[in-house]
N, CA, C and O of each residue as an XYZ file, in Angstrom:
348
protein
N      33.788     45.205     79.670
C      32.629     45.671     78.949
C      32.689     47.192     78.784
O      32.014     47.667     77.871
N      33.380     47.979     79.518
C      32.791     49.402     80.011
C      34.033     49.749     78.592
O      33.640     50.349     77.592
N      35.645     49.228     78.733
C      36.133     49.591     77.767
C      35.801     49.008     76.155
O      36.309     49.519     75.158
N      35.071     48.113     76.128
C      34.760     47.262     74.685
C      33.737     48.991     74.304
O      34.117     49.796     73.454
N      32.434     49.186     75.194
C      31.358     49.873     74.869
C      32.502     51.519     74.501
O      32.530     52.092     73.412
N      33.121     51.836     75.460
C      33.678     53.126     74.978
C      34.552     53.701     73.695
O      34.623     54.841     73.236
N      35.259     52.331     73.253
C      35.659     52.265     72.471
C      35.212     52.029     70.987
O      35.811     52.191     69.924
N      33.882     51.566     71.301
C      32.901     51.542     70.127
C      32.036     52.750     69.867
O      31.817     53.094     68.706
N      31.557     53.379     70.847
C      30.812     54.473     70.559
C      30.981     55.325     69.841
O      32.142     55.678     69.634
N      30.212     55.795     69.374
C      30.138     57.008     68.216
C      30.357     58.261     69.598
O      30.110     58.327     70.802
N      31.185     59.424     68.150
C      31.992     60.538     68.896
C      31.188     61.830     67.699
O      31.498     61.886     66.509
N      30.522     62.425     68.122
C      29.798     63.661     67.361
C      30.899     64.518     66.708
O      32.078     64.375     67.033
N      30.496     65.419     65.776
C      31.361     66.278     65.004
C      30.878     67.276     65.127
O      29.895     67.506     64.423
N      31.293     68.179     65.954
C      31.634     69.478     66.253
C      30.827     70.368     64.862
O      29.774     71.003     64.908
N      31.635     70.167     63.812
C      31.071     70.544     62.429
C      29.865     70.094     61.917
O      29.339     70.922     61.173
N      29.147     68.892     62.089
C      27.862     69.128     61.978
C      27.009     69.315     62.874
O      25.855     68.890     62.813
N      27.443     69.914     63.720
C      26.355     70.708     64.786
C      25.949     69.931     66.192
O      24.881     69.968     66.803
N      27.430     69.060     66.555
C      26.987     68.617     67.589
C      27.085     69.588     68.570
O      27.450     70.650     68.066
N      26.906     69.661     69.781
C      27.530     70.646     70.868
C      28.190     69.950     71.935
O      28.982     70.548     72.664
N      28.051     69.314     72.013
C      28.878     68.052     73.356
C      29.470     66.398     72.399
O      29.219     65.227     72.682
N      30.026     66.783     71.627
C      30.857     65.536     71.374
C      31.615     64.606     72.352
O      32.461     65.087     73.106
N      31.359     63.420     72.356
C      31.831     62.630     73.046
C      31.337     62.360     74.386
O      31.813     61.529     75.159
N      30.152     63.272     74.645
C      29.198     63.100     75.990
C      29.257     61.916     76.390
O      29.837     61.499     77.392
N      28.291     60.982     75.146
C      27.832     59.431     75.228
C      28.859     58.716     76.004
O      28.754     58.039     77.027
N      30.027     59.071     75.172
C      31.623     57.920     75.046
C      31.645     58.109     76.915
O      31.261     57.138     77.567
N      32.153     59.513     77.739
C      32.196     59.626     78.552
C      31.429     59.148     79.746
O      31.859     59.088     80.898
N      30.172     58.797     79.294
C      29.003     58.985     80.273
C      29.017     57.201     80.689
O      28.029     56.695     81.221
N      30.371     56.315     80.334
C      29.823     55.161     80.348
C      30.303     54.974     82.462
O      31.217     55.540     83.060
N      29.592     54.306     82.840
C      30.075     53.382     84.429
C      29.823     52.620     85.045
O      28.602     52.463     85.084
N      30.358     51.968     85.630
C      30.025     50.582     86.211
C      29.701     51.171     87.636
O      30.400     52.016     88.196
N      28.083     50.390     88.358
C      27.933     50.824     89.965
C      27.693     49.192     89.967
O      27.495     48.360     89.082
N      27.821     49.146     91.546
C      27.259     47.973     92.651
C      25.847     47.336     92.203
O      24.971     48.010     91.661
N      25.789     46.669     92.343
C      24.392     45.439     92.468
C      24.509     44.519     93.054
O      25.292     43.574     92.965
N      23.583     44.790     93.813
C      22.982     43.413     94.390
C      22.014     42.741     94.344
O      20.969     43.387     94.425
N      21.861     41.166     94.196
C      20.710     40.793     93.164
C      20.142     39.410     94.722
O      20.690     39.013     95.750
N      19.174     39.211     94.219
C      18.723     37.956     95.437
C      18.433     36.987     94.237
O      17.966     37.104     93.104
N      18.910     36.015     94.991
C      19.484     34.710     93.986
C      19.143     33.907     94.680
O      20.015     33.485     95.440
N      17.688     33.259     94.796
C      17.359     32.195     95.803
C      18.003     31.261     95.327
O      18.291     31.147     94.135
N      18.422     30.166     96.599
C      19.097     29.299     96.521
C      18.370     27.898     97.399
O      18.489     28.037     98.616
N      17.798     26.863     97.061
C      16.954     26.281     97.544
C      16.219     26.830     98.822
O      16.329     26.535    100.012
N      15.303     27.882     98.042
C      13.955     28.284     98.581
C      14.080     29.655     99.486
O      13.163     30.365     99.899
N      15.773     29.835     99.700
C      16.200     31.000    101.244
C      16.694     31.839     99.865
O      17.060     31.349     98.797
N      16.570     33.447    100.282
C      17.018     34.612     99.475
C      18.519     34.455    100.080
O      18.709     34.261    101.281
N      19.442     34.547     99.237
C      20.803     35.318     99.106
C      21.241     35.982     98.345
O      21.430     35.651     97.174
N      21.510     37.094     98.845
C      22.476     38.237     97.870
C      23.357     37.850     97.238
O      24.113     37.207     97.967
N      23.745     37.894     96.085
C      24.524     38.608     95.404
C      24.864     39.514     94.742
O      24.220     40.169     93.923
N      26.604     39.647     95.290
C      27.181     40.770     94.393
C      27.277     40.961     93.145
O      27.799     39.990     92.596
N      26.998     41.805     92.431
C      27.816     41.902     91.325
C      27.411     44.046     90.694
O      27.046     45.064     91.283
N      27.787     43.675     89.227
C      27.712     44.639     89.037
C      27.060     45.779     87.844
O      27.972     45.762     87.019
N      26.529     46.269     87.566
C      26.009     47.092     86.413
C      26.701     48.040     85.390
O      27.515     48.867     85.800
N      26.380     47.934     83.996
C      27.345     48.604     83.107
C      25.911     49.744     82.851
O      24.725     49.443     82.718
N      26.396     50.758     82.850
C      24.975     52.180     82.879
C      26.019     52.911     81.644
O      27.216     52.678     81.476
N      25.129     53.869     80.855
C      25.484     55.149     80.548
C      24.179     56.052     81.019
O      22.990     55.801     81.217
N      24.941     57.130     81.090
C      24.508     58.161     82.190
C      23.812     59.062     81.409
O      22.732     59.413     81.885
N      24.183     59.625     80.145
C      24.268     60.565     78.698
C      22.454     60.194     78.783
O      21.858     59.117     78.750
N      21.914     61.760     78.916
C      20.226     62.108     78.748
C      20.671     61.599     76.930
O      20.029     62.540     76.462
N      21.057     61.111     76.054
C      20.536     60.673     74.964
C      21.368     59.436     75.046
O      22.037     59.287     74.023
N      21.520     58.595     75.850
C      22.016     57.214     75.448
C      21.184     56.648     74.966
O      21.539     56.106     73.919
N      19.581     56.405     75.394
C      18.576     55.664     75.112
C      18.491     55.463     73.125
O      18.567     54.406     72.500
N      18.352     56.578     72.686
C      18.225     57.659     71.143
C      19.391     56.461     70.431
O      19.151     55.650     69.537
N      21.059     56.748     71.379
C      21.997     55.996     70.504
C      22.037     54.237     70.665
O      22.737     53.576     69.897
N      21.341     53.690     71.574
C      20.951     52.545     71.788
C      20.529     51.986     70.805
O      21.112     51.052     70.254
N      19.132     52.623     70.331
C      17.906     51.772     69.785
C      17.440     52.656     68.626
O      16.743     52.302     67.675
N      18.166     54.389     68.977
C      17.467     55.115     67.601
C      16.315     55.440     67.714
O      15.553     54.874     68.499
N      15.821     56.838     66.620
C      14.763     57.077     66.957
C      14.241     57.954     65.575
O      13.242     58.631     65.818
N      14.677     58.042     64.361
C      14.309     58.298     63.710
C      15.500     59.201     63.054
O      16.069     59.010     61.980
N      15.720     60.277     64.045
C      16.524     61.125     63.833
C      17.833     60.908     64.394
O      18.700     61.753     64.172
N      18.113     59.817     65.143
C      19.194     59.360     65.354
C      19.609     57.554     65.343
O      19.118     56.656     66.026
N      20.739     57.491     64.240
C      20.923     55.673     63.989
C      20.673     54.763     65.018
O      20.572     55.226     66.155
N      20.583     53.856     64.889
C      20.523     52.934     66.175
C      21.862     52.481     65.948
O      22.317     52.127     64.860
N      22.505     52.516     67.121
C      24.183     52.299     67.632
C      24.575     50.888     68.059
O      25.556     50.263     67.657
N      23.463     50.398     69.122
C      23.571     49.531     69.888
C      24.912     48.725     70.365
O      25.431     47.610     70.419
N      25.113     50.300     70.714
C      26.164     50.065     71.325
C      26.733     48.927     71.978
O      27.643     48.155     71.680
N      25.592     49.079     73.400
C      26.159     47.894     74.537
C      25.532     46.613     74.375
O      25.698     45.752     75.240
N      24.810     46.389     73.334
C      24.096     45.188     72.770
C      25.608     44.647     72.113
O      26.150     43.564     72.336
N      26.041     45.631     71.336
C      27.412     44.796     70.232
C      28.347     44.475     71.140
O      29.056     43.483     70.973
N      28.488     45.443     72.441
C      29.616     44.819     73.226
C      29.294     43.519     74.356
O      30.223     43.029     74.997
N      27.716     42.979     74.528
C      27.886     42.108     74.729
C      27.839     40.720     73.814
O      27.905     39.606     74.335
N      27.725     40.919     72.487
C      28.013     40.043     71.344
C      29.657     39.520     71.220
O      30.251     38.497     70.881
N      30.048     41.129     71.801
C      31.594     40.862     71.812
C      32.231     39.763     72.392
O      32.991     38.901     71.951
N      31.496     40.119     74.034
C      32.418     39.337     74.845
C      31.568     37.786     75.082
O      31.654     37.091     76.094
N      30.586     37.426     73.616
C      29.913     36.328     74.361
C      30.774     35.610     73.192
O      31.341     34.588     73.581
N      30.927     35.863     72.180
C      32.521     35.823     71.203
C      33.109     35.256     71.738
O      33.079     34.048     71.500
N      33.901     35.704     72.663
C      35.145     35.902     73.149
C      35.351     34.741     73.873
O      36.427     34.148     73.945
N      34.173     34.374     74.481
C      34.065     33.166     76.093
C      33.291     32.485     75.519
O      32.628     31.965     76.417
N      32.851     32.061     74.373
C      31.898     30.406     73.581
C      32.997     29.770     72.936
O      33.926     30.257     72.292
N      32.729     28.625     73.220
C      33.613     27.848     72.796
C      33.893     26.272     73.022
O      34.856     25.732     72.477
C-alpha cells in the first residue's frame, strides 16, 4: 500500500510556487496497531498495522478543499489493491 500510495501522489512544481515539493510523497509510513478483536465474548489483540501520511497538508490532498484538487490518494490505492485480490 505505502508503495502503490507513493507512487501515485502528486509531486508540486517548484515553478508554480510550491516550496516543499514532494513533502506529501515523502511523508507516507506504516506504524504498529493493535486492535481488540473480541472473539467469543473475551478481548484479544491484534496485530496489525497502519498506513499514515504525516504531511500538515495531506488532509487538503485527500479530500480537497477548494484551493486544492481532491487526490484521494490512499482511497485509489485501496481500490487498487481490492483490484488486485477480488476475484
Amino acid at each position: 500500500m505505502k508503495g502503490i500510495c507513493e507512487g501515485i501522489a502528486p509531486v508540486g512544481d517548484p515553478a508554480d510556487g510550491d516550496r516543499h515539493p514532494g513533502a506529501y510523497k515523502e511523508a507516507f509510513d506504516v506504524v504498529p496497531l493493535w486492535k481488540n478483536v473480541p472473539f467469543r465474548g473475551k478481548p484479544r489483540f491484534r496485530a496489525g498495522a497502519r498506513l499514515i501520511n504525516t504531511a500538515p497538508h495531506a488532509w487538503r490532498v485527500e479530500y480537497g478543499d477548494g484551493r486544492v484538487p481532491r487526490y484521494a490518494v490512499m482511497q485509489r490505492a485501496i481500490d487498487t489493491m481490492k483490484a488486485a485480490h477480488s476475484g
